[in-house]
ChimeraX commands (.cxc) that place a marker at each C-alpha (Angstrom):
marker #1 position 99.59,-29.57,-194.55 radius 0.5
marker #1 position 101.12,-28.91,-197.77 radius 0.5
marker #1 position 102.75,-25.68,-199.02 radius 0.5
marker #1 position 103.76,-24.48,-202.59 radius 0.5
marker #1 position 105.80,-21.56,-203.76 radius 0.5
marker #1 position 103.93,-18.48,-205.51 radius 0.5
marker #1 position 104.81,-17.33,-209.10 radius 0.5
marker #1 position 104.64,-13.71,-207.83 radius 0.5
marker #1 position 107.68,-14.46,-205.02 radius 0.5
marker #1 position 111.06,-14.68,-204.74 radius 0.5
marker #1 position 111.82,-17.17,-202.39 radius 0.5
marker #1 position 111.43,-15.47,-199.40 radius 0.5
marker #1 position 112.62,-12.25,-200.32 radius 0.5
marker #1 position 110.90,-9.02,-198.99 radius 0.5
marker #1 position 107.86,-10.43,-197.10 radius 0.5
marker #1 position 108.13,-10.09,-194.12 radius 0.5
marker #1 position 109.69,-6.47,-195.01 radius 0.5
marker #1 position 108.11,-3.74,-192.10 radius 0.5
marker #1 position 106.20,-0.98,-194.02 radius 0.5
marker #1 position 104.39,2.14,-191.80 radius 0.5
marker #1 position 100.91,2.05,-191.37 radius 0.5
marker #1 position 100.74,-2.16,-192.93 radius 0.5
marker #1 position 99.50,-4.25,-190.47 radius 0.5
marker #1 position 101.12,-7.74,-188.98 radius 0.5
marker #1 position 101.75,-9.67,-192.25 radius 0.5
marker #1 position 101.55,-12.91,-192.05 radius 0.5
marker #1 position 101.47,-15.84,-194.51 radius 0.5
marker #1 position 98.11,-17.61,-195.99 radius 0.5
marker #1 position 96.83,-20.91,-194.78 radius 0.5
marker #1 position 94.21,-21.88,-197.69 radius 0.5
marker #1 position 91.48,-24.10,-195.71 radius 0.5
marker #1 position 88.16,-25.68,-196.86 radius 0.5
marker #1 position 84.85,-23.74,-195.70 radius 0.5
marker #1 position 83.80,-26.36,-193.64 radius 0.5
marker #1 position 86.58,-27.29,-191.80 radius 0.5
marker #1 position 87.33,-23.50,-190.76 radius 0.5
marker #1 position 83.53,-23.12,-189.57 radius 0.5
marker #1 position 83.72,-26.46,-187.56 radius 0.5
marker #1 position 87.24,-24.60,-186.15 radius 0.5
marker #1 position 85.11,-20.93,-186.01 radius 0.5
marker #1 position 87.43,-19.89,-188.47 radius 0.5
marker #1 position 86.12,-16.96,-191.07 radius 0.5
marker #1 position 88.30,-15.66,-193.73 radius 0.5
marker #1 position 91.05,-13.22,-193.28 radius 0.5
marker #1 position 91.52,-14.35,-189.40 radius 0.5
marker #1 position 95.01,-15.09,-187.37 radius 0.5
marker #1 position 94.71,-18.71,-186.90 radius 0.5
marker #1 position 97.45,-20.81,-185.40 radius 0.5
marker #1 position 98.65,-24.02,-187.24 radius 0.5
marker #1 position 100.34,-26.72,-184.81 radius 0.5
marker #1 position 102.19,-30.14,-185.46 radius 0.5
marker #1 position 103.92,-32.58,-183.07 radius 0.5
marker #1 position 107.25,-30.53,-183.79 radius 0.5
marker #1 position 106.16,-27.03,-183.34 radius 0.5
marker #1 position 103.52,-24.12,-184.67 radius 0.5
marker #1 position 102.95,-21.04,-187.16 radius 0.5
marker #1 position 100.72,-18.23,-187.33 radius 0.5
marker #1 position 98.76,-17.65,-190.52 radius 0.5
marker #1 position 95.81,-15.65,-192.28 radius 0.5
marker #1 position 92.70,-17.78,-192.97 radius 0.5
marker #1 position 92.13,-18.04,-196.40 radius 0.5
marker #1 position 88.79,-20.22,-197.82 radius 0.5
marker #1 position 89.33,-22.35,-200.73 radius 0.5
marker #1 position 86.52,-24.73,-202.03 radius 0.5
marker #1 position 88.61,-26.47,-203.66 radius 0.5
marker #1 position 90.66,-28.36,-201.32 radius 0.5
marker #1 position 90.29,-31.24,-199.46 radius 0.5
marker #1 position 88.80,-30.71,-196.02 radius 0.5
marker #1 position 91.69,-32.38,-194.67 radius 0.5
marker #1 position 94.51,-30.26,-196.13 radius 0.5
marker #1 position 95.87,-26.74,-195.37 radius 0.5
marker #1 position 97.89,-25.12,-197.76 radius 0.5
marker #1 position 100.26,-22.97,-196.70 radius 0.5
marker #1 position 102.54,-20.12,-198.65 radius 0.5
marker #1 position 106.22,-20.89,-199.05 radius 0.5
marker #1 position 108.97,-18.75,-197.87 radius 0.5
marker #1 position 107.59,-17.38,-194.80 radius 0.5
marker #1 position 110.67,-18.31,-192.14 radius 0.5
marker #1 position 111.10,-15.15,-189.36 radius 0.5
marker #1 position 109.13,-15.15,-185.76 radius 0.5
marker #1 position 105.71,-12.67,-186.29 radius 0.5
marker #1 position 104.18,-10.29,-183.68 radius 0.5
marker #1 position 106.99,-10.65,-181.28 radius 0.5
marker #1 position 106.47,-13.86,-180.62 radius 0.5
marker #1 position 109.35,-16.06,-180.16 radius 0.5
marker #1 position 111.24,-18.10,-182.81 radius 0.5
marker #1 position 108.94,-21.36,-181.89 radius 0.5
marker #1 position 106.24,-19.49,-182.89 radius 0.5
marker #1 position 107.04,-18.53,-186.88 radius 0.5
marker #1 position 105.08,-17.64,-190.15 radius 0.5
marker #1 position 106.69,-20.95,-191.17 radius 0.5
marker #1 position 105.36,-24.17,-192.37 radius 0.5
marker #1 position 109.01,-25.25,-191.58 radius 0.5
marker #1 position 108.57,-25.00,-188.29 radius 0.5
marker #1 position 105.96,-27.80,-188.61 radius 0.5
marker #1 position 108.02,-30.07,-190.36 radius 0.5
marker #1 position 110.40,-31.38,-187.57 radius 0.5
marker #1 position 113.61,-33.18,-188.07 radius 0.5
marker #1 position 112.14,-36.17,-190.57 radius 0.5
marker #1 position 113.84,-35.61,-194.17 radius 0.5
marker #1 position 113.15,-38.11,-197.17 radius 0.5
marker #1 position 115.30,-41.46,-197.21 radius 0.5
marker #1 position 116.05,-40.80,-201.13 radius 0.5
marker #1 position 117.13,-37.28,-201.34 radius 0.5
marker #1 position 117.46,-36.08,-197.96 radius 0.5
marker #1 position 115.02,-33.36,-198.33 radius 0.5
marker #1 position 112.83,-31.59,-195.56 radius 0.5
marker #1 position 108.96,-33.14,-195.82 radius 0.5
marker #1 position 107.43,-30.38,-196.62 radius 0.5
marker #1 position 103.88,-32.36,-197.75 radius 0.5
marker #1 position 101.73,-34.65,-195.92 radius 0.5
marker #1 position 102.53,-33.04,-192.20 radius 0.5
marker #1 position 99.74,-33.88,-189.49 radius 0.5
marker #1 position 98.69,-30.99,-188.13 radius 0.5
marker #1 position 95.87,-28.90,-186.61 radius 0.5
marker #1 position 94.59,-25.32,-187.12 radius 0.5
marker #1 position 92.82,-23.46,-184.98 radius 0.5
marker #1 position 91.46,-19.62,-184.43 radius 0.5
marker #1 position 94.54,-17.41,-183.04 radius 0.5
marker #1 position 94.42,-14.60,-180.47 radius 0.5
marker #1 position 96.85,-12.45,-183.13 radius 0.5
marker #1 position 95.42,-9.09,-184.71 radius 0.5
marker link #1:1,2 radius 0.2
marker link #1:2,3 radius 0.2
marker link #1:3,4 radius 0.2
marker link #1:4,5 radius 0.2
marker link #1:5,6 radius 0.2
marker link #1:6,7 radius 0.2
marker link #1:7,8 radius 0.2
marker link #1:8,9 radius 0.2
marker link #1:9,10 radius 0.2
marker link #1:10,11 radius 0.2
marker link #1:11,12 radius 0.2
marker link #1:12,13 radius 0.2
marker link #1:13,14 radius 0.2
marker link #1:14,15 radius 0.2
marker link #1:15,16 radius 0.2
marker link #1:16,17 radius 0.2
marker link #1:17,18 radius 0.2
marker link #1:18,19 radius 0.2
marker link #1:19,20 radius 0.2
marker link #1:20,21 radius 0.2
marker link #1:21,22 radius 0.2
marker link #1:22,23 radius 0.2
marker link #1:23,24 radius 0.2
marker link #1:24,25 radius 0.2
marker link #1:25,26 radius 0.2
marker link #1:26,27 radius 0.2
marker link #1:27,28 radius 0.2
marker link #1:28,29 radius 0.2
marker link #1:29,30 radius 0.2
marker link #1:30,31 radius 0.2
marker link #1:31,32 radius 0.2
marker link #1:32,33 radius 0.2
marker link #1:33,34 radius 0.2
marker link #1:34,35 radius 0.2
marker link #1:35,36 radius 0.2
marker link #1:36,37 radius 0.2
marker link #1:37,38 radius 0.2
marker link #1:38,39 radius 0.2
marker link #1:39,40 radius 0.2
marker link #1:40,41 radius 0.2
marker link #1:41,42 radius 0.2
marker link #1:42,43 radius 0.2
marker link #1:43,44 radius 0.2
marker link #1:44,45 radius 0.2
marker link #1:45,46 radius 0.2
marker link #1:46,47 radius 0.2
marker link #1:47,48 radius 0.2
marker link #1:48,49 radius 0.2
marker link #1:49,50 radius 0.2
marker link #1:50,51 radius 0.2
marker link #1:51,52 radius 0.2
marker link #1:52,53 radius 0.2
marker link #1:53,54 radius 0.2
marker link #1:54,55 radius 0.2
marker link #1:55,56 radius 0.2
marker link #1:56,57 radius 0.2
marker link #1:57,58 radius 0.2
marker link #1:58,59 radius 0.2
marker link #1:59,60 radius 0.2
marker link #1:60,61 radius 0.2
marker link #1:61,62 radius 0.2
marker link #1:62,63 radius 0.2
marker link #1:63,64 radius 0.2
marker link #1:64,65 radius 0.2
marker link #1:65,66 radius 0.2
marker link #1:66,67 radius 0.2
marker link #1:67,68 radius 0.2
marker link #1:68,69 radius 0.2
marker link #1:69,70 radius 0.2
marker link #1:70,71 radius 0.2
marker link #1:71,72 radius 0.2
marker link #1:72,73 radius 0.2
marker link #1:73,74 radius 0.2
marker link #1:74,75 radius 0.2
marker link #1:75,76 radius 0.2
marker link #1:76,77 radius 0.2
marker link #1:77,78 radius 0.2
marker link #1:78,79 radius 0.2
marker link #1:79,80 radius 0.2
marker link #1:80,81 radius 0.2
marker link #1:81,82 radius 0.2
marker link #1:82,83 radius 0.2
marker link #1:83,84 radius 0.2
marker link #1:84,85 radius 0.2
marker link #1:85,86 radius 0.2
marker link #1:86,87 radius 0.2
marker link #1:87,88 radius 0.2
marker link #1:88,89 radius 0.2
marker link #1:89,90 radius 0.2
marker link #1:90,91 radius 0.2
marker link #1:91,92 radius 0.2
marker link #1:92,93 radius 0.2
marker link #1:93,94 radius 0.2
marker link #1:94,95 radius 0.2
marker link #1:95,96 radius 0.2
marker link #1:96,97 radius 0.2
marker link #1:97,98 radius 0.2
marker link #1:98,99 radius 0.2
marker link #1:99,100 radius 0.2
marker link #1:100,101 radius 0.2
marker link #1:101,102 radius 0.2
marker link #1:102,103 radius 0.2
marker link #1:103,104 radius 0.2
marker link #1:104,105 radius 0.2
marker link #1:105,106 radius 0.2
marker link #1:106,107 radius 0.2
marker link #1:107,108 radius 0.2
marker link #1:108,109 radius 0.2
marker link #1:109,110 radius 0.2
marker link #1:110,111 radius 0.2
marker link #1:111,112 radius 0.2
marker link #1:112,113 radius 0.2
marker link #1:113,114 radius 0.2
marker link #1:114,115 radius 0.2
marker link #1:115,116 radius 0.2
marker link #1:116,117 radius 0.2
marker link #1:117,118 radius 0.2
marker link #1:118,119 radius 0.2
marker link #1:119,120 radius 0.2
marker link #1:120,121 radius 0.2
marker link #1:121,122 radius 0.2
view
């Protein structure tokens, strides 16, 4: 898993933001065609995106381009979705666990071992 922030966002500013008649928002995952069909994954699905340290809930999006062994998620996405509770965010953060980089201290926010799979979300 990897993430990367989007010139159209603010840092997290406004996503998750309820509007009527929108349906459950939730962040992109971009994942190789052939991995997602091997998962049953199509595009525009709820999948579910797990590491050692914890999971997040994501829409399927297909992207030729990557590796079939990367994800890609959307930065910024932090709050707990569909009334789920807080272990279970629209956060790649919540993947990341406690690790941080010897050097600068920062989170790892690249080169997390995960797994995606279809979700049971709307």
């Amino acid at each position: 898993m990897t993430c990367a922030k989007l010139p159209d966002r603010c840092h997290s500013q406004h996503q998750q933001a309820e509007r009527p008649g929108r349906k459950l928002r939730l962040p992109a995952v971009f994942i190789h065609p052939a991995t997602a069909h091997e998962q049953g994954i199509a595009e525009g699905d709820a999948v579910t995106v797990s590491s050692s340290h914890g999971a997040m809930c994501a829409r399927a999006r297909l992207d030729a381009a990557l590796d079939p062994q990367t994800l890609w998620a959307h930065y910024g996405w932090w709050q707990a979705v569909g009334g789920e509770s807080p272990e279970m965010a629209a956060s790649y953060s919540a993947l990341a666990g406690p690790e941080c980089d010897p050097v600068s201290g920062s989170a790892l926010l690249r080169g997390i071992r995960c797994r995606v799979e279809k979700s049971l979300l709307p």
